[in-house]
N, C-alpha and C positions, 0 to 999 in steps of 0.2 A: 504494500500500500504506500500511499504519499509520493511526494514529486520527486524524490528520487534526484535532484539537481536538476530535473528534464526541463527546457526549456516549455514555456505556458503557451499554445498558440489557438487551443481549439475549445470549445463549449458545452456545455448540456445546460445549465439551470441556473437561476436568479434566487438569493436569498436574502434582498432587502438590504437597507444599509443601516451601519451598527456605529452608533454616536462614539463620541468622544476625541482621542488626539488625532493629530495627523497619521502616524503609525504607533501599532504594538505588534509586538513577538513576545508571547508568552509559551517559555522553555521549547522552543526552538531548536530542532538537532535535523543536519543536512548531512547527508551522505553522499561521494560521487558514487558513480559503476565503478572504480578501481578498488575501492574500498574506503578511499582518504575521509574522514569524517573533518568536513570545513566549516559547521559551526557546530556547538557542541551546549545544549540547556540555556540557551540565549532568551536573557528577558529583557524587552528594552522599550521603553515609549517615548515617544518623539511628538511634545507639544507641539500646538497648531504656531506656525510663527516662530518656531523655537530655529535656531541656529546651533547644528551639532557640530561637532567636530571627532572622525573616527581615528585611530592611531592605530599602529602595530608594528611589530616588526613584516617584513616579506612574508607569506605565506601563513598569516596569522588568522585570517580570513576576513578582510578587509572586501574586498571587491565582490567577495562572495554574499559579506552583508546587504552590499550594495543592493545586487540583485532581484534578494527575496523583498526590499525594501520599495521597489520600481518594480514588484512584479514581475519579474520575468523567468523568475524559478521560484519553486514551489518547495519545503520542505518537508524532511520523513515525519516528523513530530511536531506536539506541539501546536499552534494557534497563530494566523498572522490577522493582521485587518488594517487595512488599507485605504485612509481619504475617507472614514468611517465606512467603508464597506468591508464586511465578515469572509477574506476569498480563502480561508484555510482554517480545519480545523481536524486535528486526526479523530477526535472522536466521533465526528458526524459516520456513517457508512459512505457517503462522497466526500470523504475529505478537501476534496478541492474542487470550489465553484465555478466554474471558466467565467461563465456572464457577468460574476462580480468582478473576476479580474479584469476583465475585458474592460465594463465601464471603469474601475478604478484607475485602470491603466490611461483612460483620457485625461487625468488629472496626474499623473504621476510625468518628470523627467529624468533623463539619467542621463550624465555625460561619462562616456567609457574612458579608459586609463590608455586606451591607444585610439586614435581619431580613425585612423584607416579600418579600425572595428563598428564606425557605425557613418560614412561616410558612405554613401548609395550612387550619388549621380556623378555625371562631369562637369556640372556647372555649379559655381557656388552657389548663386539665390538659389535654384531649383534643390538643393539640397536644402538650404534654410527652408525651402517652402512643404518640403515632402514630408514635415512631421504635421505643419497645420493642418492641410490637405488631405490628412488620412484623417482627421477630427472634422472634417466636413466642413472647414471654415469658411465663409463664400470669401468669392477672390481676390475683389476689391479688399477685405481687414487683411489677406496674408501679404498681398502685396507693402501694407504698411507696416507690417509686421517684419517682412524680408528685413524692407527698408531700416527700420529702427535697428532692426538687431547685427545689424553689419556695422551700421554705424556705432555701436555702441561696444562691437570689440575689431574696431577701427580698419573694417575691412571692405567697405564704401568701393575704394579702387579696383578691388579682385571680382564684382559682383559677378562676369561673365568670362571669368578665368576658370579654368579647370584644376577641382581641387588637388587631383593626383597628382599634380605636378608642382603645389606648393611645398615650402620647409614644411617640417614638423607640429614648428610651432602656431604656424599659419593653417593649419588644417584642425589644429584643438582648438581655434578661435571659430573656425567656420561650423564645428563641431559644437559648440557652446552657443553659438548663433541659432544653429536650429535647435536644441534644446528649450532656449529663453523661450523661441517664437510659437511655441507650442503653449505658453504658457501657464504651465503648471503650477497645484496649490504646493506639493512636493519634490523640489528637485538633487537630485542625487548627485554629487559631482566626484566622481573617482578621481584621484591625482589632478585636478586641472592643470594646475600651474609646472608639471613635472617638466613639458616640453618649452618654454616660457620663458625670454626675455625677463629679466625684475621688473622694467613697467609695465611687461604684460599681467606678470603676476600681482602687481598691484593692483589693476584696473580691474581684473577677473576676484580681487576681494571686496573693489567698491563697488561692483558690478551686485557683487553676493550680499554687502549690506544695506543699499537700495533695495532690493529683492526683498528681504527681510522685510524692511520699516514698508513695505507695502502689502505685508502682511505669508509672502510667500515660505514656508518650510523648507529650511535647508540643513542637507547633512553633507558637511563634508569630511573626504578622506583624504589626508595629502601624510605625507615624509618630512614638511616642512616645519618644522618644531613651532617657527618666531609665528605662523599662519592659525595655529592651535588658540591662541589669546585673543582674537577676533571672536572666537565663538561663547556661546549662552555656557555651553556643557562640554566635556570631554572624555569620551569611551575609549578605554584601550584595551585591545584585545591580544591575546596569546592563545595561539594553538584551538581558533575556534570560540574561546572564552571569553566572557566580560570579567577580565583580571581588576580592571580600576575604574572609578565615575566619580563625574562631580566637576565643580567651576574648575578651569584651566589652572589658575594659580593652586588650588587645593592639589588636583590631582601629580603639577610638577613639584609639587612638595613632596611626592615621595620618591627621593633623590636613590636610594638602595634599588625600587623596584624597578625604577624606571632606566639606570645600568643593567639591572641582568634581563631586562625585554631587550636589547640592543636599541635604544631610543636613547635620546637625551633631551636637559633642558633647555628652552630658547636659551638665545645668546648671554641676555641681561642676566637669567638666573646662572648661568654658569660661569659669567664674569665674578658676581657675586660671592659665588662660593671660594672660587679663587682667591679673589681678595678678603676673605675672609671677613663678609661683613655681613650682614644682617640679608637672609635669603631672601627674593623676590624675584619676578616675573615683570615688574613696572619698571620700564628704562627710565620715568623721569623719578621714582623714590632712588633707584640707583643712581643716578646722573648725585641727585642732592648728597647723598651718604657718600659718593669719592670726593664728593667738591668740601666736603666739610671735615671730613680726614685728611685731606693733603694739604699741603704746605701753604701757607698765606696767599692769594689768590694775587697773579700777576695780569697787567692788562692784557685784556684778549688779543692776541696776534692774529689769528683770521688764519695764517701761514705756516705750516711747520718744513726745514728747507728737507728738501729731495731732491733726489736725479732726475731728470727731465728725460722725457723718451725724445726720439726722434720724429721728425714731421715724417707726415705722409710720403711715401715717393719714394725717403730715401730708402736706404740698404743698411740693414743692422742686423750680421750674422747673430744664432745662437748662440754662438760660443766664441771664445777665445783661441780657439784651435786651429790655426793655419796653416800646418803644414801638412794637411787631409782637405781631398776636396769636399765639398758641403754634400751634405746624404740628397737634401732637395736643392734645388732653386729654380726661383720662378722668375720669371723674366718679360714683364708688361703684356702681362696675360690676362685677354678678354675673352667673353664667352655667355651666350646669350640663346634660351630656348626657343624663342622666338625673335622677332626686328624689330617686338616696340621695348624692349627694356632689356639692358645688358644685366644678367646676373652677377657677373663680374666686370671690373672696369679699368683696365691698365695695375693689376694689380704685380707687385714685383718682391720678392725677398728670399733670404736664405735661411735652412737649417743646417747646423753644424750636424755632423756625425757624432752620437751617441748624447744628442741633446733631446731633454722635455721641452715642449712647446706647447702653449694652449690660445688657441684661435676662441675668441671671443665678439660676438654680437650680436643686436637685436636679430629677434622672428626674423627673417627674410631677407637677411644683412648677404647673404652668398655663401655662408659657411660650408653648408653638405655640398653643393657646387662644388666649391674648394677642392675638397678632399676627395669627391668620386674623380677629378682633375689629378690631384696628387696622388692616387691610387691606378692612375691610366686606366681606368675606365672609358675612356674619352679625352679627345683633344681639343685642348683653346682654340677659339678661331680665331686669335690672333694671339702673339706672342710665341714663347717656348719654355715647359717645363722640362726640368733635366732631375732623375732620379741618379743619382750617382754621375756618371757620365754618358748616362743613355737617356737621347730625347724621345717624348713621347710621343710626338708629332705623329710619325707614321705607326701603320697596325701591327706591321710587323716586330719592330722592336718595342713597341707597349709589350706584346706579347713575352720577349726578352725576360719583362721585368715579372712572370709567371713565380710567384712562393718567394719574390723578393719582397714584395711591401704585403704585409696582412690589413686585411680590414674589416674593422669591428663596429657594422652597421647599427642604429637606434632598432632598441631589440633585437640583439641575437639569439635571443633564444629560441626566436622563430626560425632560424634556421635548422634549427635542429631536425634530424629524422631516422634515423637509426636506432634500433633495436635496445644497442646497450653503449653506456659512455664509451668504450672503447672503441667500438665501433663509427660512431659519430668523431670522434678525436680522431681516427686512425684516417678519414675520407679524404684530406688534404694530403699530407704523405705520402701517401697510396697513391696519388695522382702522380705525385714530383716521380715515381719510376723509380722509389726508394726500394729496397733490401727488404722482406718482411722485418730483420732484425734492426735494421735499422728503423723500421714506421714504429718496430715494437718498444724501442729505446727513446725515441724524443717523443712518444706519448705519453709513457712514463713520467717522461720528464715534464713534461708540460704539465701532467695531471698532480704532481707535486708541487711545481709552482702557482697554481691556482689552491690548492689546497685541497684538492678531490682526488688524493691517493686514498685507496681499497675499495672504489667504486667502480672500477672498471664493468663488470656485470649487472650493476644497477640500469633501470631504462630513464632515461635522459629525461623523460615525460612525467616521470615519478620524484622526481629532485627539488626542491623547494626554486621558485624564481630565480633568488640569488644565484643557489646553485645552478639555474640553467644558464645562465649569464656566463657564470666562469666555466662551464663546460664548451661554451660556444668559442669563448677565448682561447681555450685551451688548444682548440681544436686551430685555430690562426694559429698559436707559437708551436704547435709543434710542426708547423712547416717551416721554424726557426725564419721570420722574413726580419731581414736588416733595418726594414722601419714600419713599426707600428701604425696606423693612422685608426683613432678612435670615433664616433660621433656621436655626442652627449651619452659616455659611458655608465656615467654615474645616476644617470635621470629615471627615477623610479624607484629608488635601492633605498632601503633606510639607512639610519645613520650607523650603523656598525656596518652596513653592508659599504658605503661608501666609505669608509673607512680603511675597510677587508682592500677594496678592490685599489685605492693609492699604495699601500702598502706593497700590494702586488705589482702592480706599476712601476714602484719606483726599484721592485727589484729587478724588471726587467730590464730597467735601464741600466741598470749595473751589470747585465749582461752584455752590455754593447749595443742594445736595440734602440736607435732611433724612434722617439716617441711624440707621434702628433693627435691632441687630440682638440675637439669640439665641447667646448661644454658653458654652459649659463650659468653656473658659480663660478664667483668671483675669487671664494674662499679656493676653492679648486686650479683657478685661474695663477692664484696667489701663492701655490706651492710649485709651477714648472721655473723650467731655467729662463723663459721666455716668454712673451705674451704678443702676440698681434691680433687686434683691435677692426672687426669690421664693420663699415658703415655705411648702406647703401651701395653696396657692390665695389666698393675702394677701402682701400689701408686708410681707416683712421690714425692710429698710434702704433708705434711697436718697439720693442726694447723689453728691459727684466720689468720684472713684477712692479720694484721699487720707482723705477722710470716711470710706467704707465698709470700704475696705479698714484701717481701723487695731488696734491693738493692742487697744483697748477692746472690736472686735470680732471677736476670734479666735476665743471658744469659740463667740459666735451663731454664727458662719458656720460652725463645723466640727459642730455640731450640727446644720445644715442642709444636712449633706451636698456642702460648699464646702471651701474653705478659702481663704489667702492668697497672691495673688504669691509665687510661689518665691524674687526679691528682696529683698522682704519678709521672707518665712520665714524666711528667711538672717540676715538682722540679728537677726529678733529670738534667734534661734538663740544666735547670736557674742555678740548683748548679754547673755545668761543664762547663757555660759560666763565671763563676765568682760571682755569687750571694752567697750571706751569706747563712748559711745551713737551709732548710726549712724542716728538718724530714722525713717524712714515710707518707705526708698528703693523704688518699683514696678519699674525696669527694670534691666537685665542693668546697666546706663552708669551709673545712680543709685549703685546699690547699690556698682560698684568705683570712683567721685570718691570716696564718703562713707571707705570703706576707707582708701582713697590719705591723706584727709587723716585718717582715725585712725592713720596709723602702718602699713598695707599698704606692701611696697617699689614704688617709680615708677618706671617704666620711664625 
């Protein structure tokens, strides 16, 4: 009996509609067909108006809540009801109502954790318009509806652009657009912000408390700790389970539980603790408690001095290393899907051999361009890329550059297909025309530097998220390629998984691997050896972390839809309220030594 996970599409019967909040789950237990149990005695009611906010580690059952929560899966056990309609009940002899879900579901949104999962047409309005349109809206309201909701996650320009061909981040916009226009009393939002520019991520939380103050129910799920304090409530689950509840601040008060889920606390609270002062989740009670511990308060400078990056245009290798030539370089490379707008636009630089680099810029800035470019996937039409010293220009020698560069597309875990990890890890290898002993030796190896040594036998499908991520990785380095290229590696992963995977990162650049990746943290941004800056299809900035990321250039970067290290932020924050000058600090450790010695108390 019960939904089994099976998705809800068909009907028999109507049983009225059942008062009260927007959602309840009352003990609540899902099963897939493999056997995995994804939630497990779930009770949970979601006021009308209310603003949730869900948490978890990976694989915690986060998206699965989602779900049953939007209708679209049905649970073994237990009781749901939905927009005050009764559509699950295991005690009934029909435990599941189709005609309640049905009408509930005209009330219910859900924005999916990957856009290309609920992305139907090739035209953007026609996609925004294919959710009102199955709700019967006459044509004229969807039409102002299209219109509004493009405009309002700034996508006006793209209306009759084809969405398979936008970034990532520009399709969970066009994705959230048709969500709004359907306008639901219930909207579900999985990960919005995972794919996300920071002002897109801003705009998709003023987006969520407008929504709100007009009465609408939101529950969101994001990785993003500092996004958690926006909301009414905060549920965090493990292993299927409702482990914690209660106001944001209450629940990151418990600092023991919330290390061993692999979560942490926003920024401000775990500045806090560092500095040893009075715990909190409020950046302005923090901001008062360092400013009144530290030293006599000097006139605000505005300025802390820094390295200056390089203007646009120029050339400023990764490294210091000159007597190797550069693993990449690119040289006044353009390149355009179409004649009305260059994806890229004379863009030119070099990577040193066995250097980190992180390409950073707004939604639609040319970044995955970039790199399927630096991966010879394709050639500029104008300019020349050189991966070593082979140009990519022509097919044949793209070809060349076959198990030399790896690349680790947004979500690889869909790449996966094979039986058992070994298998799957072994498929690149096996290509290169390797030894079996040898595909059997640098899988090994590979599955040790991800951390998935004894899983060979395991099926790749069975492995937690995380885990399928570094299986797909693993399955790139063990064709051992000379340069890395990532795109938004970390996007989606919690915060020990993002944690897991720099670590892993940075050991493989200590193996000699050339490492490029793509990502929307800044923080991320702030630990390679290099950073370039994209804006509209040209080199904004480029230089080290410290270069780019300075005070001199705060407003470029927030004009480009960036901004700075939260580290960062923070000083310059404390320096314009009057604190003594704290430098250029990038990381969480920088930024409380600099504290420490302006007058922060030391533990």
């Amino acid at each position: 009996m019960g939904g089994g996970g099976q998705l809800l599409t068909d009907g028999c019967r109507a049983d009225g509609r059942a008062p009260g909040a927007a959602a309840r789950l009352e003990h609540v237990t899902l099963r897939y067909e493999s056997g995995t149990q994804a939630l497990e005695d779930v009770s949970l009611e979601v006021a009308q108006g209310e603003r949730l906010c869900v948490l978890g580690a990976n694989g915690s059952g986060k998206s699965t809540l989602a779900s049953v929560l939007c209708g679209l899966l049905a649970p073994d056990e237990g009781s749901v009801q939905l927009v005050g309609h009764h559509v699950f009940d295991a005690t009934r002899p029909q435990p599941i109502d189709f005609d309640a879900y049905r009408t509930a579901r005209r009330s219910l949104g859900l924005v999916f954790q990957n856009p290309d999962d609920q992305i139907v047409t090739t035209i953007v309005e026609e996609d925004v318009a294919f959710g009102p349109e199955n709700l019967g809206v006459p044509a004229e309201e969807i039409g102002r509806r299209v219109e509004r909701e493009l405009r309002r996650v700034a996508l006006s320009d793209y209306a009759k652009a084809d969405p398979t061909r936008l970034s990532g981040g520009q399709k969970q916009r066009v994705a959230i657009a048709g969500a709004l226009a359907m306008e639901p009393r219930l909207l579900v939002l999985d990960e919005p912000g995972a794919l996300l520019d920071v002002r897109g991520r801003q705009a998709i939380l003023r987006v969520m408390g407008r929504l709100q103050r007009a009465g609408t129910t939101i529950v969101h799920i994001t990785h993003f700790m500092d996004e958690a304090l926006e909301a009414d409530r905060v549920v965090v689950l493990e292993r299927g389970r409702v482990i914690l509840e209660g106001p944001p601040a209450e629940v990151f008060s418990h600092h023991d539980a919330i290390a061993s889920l692999g979560l942490e606390e926003p920024f401000s609270a775990r500045l806090a603790l560092r500095l040893s002062l009075p715990w909190t989740c409020d950046d302005s009670t923090l901001e008062r408690a360092i400013l009144d511990a530290a030293q006599p308060p000097q006139t605000p400078s505005g300025t802390s001095p820094a390295p200056v990056a390089k203007a646009a245009g120029t050339r400023n290798p990764a490294s210091s290393r000159h007597d190797t030539p550069p693993a990449l370089r690119v040289e006044h490379v353009s390149f355009a899907y179409d004649r009305r707008k260059n994806a890229l636009d004379d863009v030119s630089f070099e990577v040193a051999q066995g250097a980190s680099v992180a390409i950073v810029g707004q939604t639609g800035s040319g970044k995955s361009t970039l790199l399927r470019l630096l991966c010879a996937l394709e050639a500029p039409d104008r300019g020349r890329i050189y991966v070593g010293n082979v140009c990519t220009t022509r097919k044949r020698d793209r070809r060349r550059l076959h198990g030399s560069i790896g690349y680790v597309m947004q979500h690889p875990e869909r790449q996966l297909f094979a039986e058992t990890v070994l298998e799957d890890v072994s498929f690149g290898p096996q290509n290169l025309g390797l030894t079996p002993d040898e595909v059997r030796h640098r899988c090994h190896k590979a599955l040790d530097l991800v951390g998935l040594t004894g899983l060979d036998d395991a099926s790749p499908f069975e492995l937690s998220g995380g885990q399928q991520r570094l299986c797909a990785l693993a399955g790139i380095l063990a064709m051992e390629p000379r340069v890395l290229v990532l795109d938004e590696p970390t996007a989606g992963l919690d915060p020990r998984g993002r944690r897991g995977l720099r670590a892993i990162l940075e050991d493989v650049r200590r193996h000699g691997i050339t490492i490029v990746q793509v990502t929307h943290s800044m923080e991320d941004a702030a630990h390679a050896d290099h950073v370039i800056v994209l804006d509209q299809a040209r080199v904004l900035l480029e230089g080290t972390p410290a270069e780019v990321f300075s005070v001199a250039h705060e407003e470029l970067l927030t004009g480009a839809g960036l901004g700075l290290p939260l580290p960062l932020a923070w000083a310059l924050r404390l320096e314009r309220a009057g604190h003594p000058l704290l430098g250029a600090p990038l990381t969480l450790g920088e930024l409380v030594r600099a504290l420490k010695r302006g007058g922060a108390p030391c533990p």
